[in-house]
PALUM-442123 format. One line per field, with one value per residue (C-alpha): residue number from 1; x, y, z. Coordinates in nm, 3 decimals. Layout:
% PALUM-442123
i	NUM:...
east	X:...
north	Y:...
up	Z:...
% end
This chain:
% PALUM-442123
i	1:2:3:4:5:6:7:8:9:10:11:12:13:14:15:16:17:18:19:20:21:22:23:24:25:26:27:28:29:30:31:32:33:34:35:36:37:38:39:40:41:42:43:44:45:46:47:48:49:50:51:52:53:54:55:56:57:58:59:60:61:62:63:64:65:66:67:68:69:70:71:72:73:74:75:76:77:78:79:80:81:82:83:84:85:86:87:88:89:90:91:92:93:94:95:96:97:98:99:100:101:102:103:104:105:106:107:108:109:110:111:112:113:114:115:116:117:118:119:120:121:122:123:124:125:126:127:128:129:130:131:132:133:134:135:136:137:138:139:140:141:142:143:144:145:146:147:148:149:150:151:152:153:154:155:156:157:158:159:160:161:162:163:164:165:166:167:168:169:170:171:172:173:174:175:176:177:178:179:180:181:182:183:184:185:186:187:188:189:190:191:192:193:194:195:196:197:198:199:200:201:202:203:204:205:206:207:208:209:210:211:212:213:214:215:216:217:218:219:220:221:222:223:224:225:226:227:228:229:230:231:232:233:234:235:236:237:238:239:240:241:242:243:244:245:246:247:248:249:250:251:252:253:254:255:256:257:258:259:260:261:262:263:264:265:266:267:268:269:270:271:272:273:274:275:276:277:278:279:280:281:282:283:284:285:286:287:288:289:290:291:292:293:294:295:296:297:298:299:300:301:302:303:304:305:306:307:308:309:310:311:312:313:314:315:316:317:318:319:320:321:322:323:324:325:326:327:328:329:330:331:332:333:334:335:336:337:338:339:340:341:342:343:344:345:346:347:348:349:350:351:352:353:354:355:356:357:358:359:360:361:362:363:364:365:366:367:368:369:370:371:372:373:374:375:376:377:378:379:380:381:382:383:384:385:386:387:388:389:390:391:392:393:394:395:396:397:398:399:400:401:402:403:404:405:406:407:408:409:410:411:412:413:414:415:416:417:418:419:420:421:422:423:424:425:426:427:428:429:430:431:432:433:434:435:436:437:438:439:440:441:442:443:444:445:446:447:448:449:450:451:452:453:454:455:456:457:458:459:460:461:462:463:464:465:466:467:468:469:470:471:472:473:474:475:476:477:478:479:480:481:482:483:484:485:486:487:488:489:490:491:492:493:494:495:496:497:498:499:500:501:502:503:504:505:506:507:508:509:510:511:512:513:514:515:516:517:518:519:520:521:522:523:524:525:526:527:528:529:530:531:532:533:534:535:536:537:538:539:540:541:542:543:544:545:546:547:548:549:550:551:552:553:554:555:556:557:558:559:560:561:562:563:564:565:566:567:568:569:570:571:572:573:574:575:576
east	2.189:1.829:1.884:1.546:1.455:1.768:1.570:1.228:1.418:1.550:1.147:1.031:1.319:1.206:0.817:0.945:1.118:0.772:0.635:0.848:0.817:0.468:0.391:0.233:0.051:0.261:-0.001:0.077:0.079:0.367:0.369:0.157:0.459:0.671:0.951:0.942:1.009:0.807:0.592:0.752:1.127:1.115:0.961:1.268:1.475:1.237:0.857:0.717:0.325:0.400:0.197:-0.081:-0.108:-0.076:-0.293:-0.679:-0.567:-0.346:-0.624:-0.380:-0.371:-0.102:0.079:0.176:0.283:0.533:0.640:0.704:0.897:1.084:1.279:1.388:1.480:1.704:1.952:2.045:2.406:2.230:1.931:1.978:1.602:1.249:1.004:0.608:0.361:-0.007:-0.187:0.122:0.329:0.712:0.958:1.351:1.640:1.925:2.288:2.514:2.746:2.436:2.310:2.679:2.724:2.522:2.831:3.026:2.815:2.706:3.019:3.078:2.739:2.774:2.487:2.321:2.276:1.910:1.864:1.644:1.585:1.196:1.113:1.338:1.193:0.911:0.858:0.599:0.467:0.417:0.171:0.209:0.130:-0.081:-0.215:-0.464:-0.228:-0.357:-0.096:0.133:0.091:-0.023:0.019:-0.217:0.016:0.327:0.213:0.150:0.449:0.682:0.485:0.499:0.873:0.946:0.782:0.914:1.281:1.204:1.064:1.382:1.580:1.388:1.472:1.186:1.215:1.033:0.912:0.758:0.493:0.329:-0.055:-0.108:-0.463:-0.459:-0.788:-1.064:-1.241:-1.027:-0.763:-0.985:-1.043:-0.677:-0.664:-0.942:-0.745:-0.419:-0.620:-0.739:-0.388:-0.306:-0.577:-0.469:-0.086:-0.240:-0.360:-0.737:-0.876:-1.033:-1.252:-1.209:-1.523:-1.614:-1.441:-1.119:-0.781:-0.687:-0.367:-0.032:0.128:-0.036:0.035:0.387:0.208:-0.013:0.355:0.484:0.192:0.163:0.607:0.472:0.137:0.160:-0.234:-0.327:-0.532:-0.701:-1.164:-1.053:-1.296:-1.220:-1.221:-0.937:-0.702:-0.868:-0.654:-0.316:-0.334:-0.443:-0.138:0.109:-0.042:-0.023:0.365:0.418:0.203:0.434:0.747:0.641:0.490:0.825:1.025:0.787:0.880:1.262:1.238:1.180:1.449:1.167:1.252:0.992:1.048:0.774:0.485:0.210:-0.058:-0.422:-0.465:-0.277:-0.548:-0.775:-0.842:-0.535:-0.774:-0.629:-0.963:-1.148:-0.853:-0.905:-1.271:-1.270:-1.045:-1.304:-1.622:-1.384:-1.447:-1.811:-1.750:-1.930:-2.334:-2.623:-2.782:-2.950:-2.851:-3.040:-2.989:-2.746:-2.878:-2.759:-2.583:-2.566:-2.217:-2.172:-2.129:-2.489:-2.800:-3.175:-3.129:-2.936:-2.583:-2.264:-2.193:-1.817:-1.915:-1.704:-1.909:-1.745:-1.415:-1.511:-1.677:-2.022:-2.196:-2.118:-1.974:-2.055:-1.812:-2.018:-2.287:-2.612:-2.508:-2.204:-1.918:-1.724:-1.768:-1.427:-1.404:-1.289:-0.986:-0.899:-0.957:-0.751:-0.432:-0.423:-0.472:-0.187:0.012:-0.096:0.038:0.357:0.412:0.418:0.303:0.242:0.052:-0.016:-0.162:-0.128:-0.470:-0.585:-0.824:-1.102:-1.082:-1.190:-1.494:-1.249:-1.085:-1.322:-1.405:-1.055:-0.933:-1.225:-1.072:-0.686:-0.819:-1.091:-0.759:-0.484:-0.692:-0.627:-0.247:-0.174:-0.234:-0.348:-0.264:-0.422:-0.311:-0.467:-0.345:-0.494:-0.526:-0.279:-0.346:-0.088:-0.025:0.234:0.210:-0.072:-0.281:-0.418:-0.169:-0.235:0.026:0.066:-0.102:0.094:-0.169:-0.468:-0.685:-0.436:-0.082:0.166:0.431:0.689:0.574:0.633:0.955:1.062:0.950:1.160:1.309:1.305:1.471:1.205:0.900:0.973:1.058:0.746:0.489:0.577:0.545:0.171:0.079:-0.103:-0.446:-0.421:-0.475:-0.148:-0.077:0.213:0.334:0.562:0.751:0.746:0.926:1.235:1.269:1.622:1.395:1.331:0.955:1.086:1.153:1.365:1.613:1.607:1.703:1.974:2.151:2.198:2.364:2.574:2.665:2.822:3.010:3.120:3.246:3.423:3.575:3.767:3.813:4.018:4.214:4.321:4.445:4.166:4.080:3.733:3.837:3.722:3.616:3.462:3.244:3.263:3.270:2.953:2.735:2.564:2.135:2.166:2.404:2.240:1.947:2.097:2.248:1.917:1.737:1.998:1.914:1.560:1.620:1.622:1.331:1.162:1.261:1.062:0.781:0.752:0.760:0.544:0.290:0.374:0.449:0.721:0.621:0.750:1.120:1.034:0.905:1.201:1.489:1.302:1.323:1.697:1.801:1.590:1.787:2.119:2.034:1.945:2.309:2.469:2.336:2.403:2.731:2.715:2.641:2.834:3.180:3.253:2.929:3.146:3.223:3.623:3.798:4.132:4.298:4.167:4.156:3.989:3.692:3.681:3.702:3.437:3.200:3.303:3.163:2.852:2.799:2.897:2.677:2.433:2.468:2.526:2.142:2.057:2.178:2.047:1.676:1.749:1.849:1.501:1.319:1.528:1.608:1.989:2.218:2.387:2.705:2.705:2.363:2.403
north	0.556:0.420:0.177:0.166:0.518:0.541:0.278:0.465:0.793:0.576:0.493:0.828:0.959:0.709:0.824:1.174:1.032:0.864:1.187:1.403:1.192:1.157:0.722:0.970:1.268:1.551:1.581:1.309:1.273:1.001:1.087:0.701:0.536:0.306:0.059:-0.240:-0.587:-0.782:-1.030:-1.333:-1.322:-1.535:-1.279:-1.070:-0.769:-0.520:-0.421:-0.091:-0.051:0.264:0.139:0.046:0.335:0.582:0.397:0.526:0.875:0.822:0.653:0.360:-0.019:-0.070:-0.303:-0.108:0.171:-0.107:-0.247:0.086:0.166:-0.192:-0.092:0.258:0.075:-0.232:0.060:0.120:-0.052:-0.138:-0.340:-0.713:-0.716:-0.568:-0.788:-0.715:-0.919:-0.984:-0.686:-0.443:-0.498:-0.410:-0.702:-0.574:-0.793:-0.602:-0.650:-0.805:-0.537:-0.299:-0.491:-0.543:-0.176:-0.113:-0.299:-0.037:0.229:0.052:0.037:0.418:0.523:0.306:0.309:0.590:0.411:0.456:0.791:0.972:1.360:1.332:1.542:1.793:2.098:1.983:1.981:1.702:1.709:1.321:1.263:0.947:0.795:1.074:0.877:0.997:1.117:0.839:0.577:0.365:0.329:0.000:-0.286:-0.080:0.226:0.004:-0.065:0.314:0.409:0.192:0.272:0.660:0.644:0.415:0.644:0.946:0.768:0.641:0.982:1.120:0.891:0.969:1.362:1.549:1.815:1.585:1.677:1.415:1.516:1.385:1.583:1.535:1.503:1.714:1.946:1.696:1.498:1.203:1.389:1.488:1.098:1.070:1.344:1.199:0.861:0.948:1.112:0.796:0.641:0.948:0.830:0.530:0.582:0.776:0.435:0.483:0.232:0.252:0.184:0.228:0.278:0.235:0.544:0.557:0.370:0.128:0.009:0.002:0.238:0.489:0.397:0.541:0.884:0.853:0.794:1.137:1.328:1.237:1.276:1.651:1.679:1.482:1.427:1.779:1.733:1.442:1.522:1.804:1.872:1.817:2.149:2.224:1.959:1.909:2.193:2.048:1.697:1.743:1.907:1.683:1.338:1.496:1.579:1.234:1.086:1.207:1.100:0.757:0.799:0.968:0.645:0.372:0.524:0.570:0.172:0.189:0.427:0.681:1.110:1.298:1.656:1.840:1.725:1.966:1.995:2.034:2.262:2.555:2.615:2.709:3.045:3.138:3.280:2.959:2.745:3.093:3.268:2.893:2.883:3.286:3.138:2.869:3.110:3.425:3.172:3.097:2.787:2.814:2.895:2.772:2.429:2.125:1.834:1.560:1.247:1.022:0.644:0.394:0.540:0.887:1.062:1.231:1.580:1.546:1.784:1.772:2.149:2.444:2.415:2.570:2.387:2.346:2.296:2.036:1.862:2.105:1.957:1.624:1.495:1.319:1.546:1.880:1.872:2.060:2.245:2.407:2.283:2.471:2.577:2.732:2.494:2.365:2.028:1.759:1.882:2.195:2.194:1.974:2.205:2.436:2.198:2.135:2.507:2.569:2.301:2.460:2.822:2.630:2.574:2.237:2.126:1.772:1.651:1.292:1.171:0.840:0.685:0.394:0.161:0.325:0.677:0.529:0.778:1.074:1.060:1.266:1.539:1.580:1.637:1.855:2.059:2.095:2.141:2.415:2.570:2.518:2.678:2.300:2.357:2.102:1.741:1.554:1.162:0.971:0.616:0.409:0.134:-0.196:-0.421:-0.637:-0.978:-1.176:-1.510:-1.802:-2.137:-2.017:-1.987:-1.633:-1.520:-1.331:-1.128:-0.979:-0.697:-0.404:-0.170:-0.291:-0.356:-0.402:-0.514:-0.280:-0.153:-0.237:-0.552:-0.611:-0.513:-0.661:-0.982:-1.006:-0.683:-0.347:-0.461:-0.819:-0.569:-0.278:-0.536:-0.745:-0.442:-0.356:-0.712:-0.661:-0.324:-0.067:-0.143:-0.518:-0.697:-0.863:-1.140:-1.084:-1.470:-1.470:-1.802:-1.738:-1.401:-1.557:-1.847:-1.855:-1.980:-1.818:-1.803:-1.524:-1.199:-1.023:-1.295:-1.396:-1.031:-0.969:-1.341:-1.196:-0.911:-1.108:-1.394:-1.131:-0.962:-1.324:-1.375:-1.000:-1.080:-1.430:-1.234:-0.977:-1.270:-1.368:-1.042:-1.069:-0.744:-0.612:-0.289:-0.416:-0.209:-0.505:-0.799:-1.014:-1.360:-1.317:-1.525:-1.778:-1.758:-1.708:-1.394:-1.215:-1.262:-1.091:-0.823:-0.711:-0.717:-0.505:-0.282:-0.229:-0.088:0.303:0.253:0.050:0.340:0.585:0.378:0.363:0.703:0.793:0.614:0.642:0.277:0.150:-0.201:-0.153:-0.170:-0.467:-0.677:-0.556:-0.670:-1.010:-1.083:-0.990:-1.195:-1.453:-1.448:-1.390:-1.733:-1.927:-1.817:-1.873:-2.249:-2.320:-2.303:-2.606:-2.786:-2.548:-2.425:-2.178:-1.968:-1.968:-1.603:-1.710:-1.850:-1.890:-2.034:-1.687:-1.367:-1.190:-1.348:-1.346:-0.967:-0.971:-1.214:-0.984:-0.680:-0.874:-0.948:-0.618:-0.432:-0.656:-0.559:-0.200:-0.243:-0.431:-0.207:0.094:-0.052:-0.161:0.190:0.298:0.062:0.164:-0.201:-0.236:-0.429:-0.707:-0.856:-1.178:-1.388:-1.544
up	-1.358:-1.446:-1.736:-1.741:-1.768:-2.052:-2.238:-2.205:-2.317:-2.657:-2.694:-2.681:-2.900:-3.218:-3.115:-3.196:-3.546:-3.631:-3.604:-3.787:-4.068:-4.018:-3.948:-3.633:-3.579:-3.428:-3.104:-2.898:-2.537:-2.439:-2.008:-2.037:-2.238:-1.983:-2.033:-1.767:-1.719:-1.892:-1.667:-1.823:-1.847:-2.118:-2.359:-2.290:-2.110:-2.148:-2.232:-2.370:-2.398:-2.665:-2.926:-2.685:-2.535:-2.847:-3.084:-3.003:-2.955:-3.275:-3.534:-3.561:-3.549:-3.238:-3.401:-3.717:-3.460:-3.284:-3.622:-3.731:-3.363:-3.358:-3.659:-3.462:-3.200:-3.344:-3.488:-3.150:-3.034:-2.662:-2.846:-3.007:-3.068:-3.077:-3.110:-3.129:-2.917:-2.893:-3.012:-2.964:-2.667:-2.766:-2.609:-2.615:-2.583:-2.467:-2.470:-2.206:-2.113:-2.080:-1.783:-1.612:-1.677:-1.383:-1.161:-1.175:-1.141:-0.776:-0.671:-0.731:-0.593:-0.287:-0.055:-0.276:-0.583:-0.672:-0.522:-0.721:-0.773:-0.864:-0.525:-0.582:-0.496:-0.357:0.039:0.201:0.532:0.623:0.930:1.143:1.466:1.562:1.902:2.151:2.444:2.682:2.701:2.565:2.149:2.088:1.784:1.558:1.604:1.537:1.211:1.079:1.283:1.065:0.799:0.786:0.901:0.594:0.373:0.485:0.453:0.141:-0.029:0.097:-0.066:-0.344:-0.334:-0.155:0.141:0.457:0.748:0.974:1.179:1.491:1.602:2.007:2.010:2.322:2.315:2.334:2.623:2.573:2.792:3.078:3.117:3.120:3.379:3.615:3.580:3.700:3.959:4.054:4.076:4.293:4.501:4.497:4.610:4.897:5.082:4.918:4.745:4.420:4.117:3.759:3.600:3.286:3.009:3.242:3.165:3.400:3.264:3.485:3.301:3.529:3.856:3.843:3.732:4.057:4.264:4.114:4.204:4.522:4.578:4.393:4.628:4.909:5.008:4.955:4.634:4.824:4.841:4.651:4.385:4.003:3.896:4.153:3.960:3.655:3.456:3.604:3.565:3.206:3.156:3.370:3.277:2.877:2.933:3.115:2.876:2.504:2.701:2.725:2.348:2.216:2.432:2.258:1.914:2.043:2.037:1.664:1.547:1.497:1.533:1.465:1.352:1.481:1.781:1.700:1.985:1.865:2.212:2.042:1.778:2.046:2.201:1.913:1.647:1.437:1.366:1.311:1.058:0.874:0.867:0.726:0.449:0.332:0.380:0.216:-0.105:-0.030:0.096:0.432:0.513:0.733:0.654:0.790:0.645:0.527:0.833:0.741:0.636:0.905:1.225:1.276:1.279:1.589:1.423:1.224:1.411:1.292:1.288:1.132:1.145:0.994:0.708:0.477:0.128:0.111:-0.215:-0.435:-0.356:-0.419:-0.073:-0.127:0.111:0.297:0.635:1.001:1.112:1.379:1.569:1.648:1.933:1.798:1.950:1.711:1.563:1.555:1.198:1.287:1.424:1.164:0.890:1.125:1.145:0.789:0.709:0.906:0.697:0.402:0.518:0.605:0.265:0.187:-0.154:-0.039:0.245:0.333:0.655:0.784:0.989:1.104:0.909:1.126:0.964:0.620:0.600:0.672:0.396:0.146:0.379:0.462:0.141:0.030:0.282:0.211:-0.165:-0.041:0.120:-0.108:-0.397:-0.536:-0.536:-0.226:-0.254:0.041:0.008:0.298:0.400:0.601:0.762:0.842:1.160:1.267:1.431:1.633:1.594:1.732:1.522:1.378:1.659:1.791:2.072:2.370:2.519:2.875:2.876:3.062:2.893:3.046:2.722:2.454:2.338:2.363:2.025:2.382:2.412:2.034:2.017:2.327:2.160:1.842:1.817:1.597:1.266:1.287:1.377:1.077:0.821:0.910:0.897:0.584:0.409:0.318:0.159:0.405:0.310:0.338:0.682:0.803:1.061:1.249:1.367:1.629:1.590:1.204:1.192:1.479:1.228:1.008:0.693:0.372:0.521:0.712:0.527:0.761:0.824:0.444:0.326:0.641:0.567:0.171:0.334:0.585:0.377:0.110:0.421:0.497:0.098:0.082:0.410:0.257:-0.045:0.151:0.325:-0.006:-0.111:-0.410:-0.583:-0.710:-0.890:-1.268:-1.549:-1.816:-1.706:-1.995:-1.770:-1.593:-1.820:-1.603:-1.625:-1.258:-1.289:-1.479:-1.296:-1.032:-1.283:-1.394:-1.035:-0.949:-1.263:-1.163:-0.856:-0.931:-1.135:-0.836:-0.614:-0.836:-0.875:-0.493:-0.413:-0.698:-0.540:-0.174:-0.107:0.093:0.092:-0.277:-0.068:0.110:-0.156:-0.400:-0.092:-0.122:-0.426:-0.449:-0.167:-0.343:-0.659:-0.484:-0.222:-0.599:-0.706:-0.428:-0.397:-0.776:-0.637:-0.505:-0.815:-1.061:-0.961:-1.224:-1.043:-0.741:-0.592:-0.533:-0.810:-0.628:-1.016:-1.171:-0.968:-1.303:-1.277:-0.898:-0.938:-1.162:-0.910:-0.614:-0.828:-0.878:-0.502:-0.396:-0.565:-0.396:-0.072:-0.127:-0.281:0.004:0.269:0.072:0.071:0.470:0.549:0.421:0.584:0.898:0.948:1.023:0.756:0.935:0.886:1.097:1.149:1.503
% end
């Protein structure tokens, strides 16, 4: 139930009766029409920008197309009025037991009301996380961890076939450091000491990897030469190296369904069967490319190269794939892994990266469109930084890591439901400052606790409620008129349509923002309370309208749980 999308269906059905009897012309393309609340409450329930919207491709003044569509939509028995504003804005005032119809329909739906079907059908591969194989994920990774896992909940919720995807970035030099580090460590558990020099990781977490290889080895892989270990520790200090990965995400309520290691698309035929597709549509050829202004991109040669046409998809220049010497270039296997998406069959791809990947983004979908034949969408995210604070001041935690703060030492801090909520309080692309003594305190200036209290102090309400034998099975809401209540009503209202929205557009924040704002107007009801005793939840002289009240508030916190549940930030019942 969408009252929103009911409202937007009435708009479009007097659109149609303007242009059968022809106020407008019969080709019209109304996908751009939208009903939503207006930005001042005070204009009304409702805004449609129809005659905005139509007018230029219709020939028409807006405002004679909203006078003519205010007089459609007045006959209907939901609408007291339709009023036009400025130069064609629609403003609807809608009944009372519209908005309370929406009680009910909560209370049926339970935790699923606002699931939508909008993804039906359709099967999206989200990316996330996606960290080098060479330690322990850090704060950056926390935030597109949450992030990804929040979006892939929340286009569930919203109806779509999700797979969530984690790429071991196991084929590339990065993991031969890794390998020659735990080496070191091995070394080092042997009674030798030892240096780390400058491109090896020197952080504790490998020290216990240098223990098990030498309880595996004993000291006969001591003055032996690399290539003798090389090939084995790559692959032991990988293995050891996911498990502590897949135990850091563990922290955060995060499964992934599928780990898929950029090793197997070599000596596989996988990057060459991909690269045949793009050059099978004349897509691939030998080039130099013109340099680069500013710094040079690792993959760019003052010679011939084999070059991805990736400009006629969109990019703003082509792209190596192959350098002169024939090895491929970082791009490859890239175009490889997303090839092999594509032949998966998903018709939605979205990747999740880190602020730093900003100039990947063209290339990258040149290629899944170059693939696809333009029939796969690739939506990348990227997420960025986060800075720690406490007070306000820049804080500096232990760090187990060696060079940076740890997603373990985050959540050992204020723990998983404080550190998903937080991450998602800024959208993706928008620097956040994560303040340690401002996310532990019980003040509406923290989100998490603000949104969980809501849930709890309605648990607390139901629970009296049941004490006193009071019922909440009601069909008609006639006594909820207070401002306040129907404030509440009609957030509650625009939560399928928030859903959508979110989805639509891949934002989860959306959730976060929306749980706020409820908890906000159910706090401002709750405390009117104080001064106003008919807005009381228990009316102990009249069980009627306490039935009605306990309706109200739990719908609430089904909303509240359901938007929780997304978020993968646990409902709570009692704040201690």
């Amino acid at each position: 139930m969408n009252l929103f999308s009911d409202i937007r269906n009435l708009v479009l059905a007097s659109l149609e009766i303007l242009q059968s009897n022809g106020t407008l012309p019969k080709e019209l393309n109304f996908s751009n029409v939208t009903v939503e609340p207006p930005r001042d409450a005070s204009h009304g329930d409702m805004s449609t920008n129809a005659a905005m919207v139509l007018a230029k491709p219709a020939g028409m003044n807006p405002r004679l197309i909203a006078d003519a569509l205010s007089l459609l939509l007045v006959n209907d028995e939901r609408v007291i009025s339709a009023d036009v504003a400025g130069p064609g804005f629609l403003n609807l005032c809608l009944k009372q037991d519209y908005w309370t119809s929406i009680i009910p329909f909560v209370l049926n739906m339970g935790t699923n009301y606002g699931r939508a079907t909008i993804g039906t059908g359709i099967k999206v591969n989200v990316e996330y996380v996606s960290a080098n194989p060479t330690g322990p994920l850090h704060v950056g990774h926390t935030r597109g961890a949450v992030f990804g896992d929040a979006l892939a909940s929340l286009l569930d919720f919203a109806g779509f076939d999700v797979t969530r995807e984690y790429y071991i970035n196991d084929g590339g030099a990065q993991v031969d450091v890794l390998a020659r580090s735990v080496y070191l460590r091995y070394l080092e558990a042997n009674g030798q000491a030892v240096e780390f020099v400058d491109g090896t990781y020197p952080g504790d977490y490998l020290v216990e990897l240098g223990v098990d290889l030498k309880n595996k080895y004993g000291d006969s892989l001591v003055d032996k030469p690399e290539t003798e270990w090389i090939a084995e520790l790559r692959l032991f200090a990988t293995e050891k190296m996911m498990d502590l990965i897949r135990s850091d995400l563990a922290l955060l309520g995060i499964r992934m369904d599928v780990f898929f290691s950029e090793k197997s698309l070599y000596g596989t035929g996988l990057i060459e069967a991909a690269l045949a597709d793009l050059d099978g549509k004349g897509l691939v050829y030998q080039g130099v490319l013109e340099p680069p202004k500013g710094k040079k991109p690792d993959d760019w040669e003052p010679r011939e190269q084999t070059l991805f046409k990736s400009t006629e998809h969109g990019d703003d220049v082509d792209r190596p794939i192959a350098k002169s010497d024939g090895s491929w270039t970082y791009f490859a296997p890239d175009i490889a892994y997303h090839f092999d998406k594509v032949q998966r069959g998903f018709d939605q791809l979205i990747d999740i990266f880190g602020a730093d990947h900003g100039g990947y983004v063209k290339r990258m979908k040149a290629a899944v469109s170059a693939l696809s034949n333009q029939q796969v969408s690739l939506d990348i995210k990227l997420t960025q930084l986060v800075k720690l604070y406490k007070n306000g001041e820049p804080f500096k935690m232990s760090k187990r890591a060696g060079t940076f703060v740890t997603l373990r030492d985050v959540v050992e801090q204020v723990g998983p439901d404080v550190t998903r909520f937080v991450m998602l309080t800024r959208k993706n692309d928008a620097p956040l400052d994560f303040d340690f003594a401002k996310v532990q305190e019980q003040s509406k200036d923290n989100p998490v606790f603000y949104v969980q209290y809501a849930h709890a102090r309605i648990s607390s309400v139901l629970s009296k409620a049941k004490d006193a034998n009071m019922k909440i099975d009601v069909k008609t809401f006639k006594s909820l008129k207070h401002p306040s209540e129907i404030t509440v009503i009609k957030k509650l209202a625009e939560w399928p349509r928030l859903l959508e929205l979110a989805a639509k557009h891949n934002e989860p924040h959306r959730v976060a923002f929306y749980l706020y704002e409820l908890a906000g107007d159910f706090h401002a009801l709750w405390n009117i309370g104080k001064e106003a005793p008919e807005t009381r939840f228990l009316q102990e002289d009249n069980p009627e309208l306490s039935a009605e009240k306990l309706s109200m508030v739990s719908a609430v916190q089904l909303t509240i749980a359901a938007g929780l549940t997304i978020l993968g930030v646990a409902p709570i019942d009692e704040m201690r």
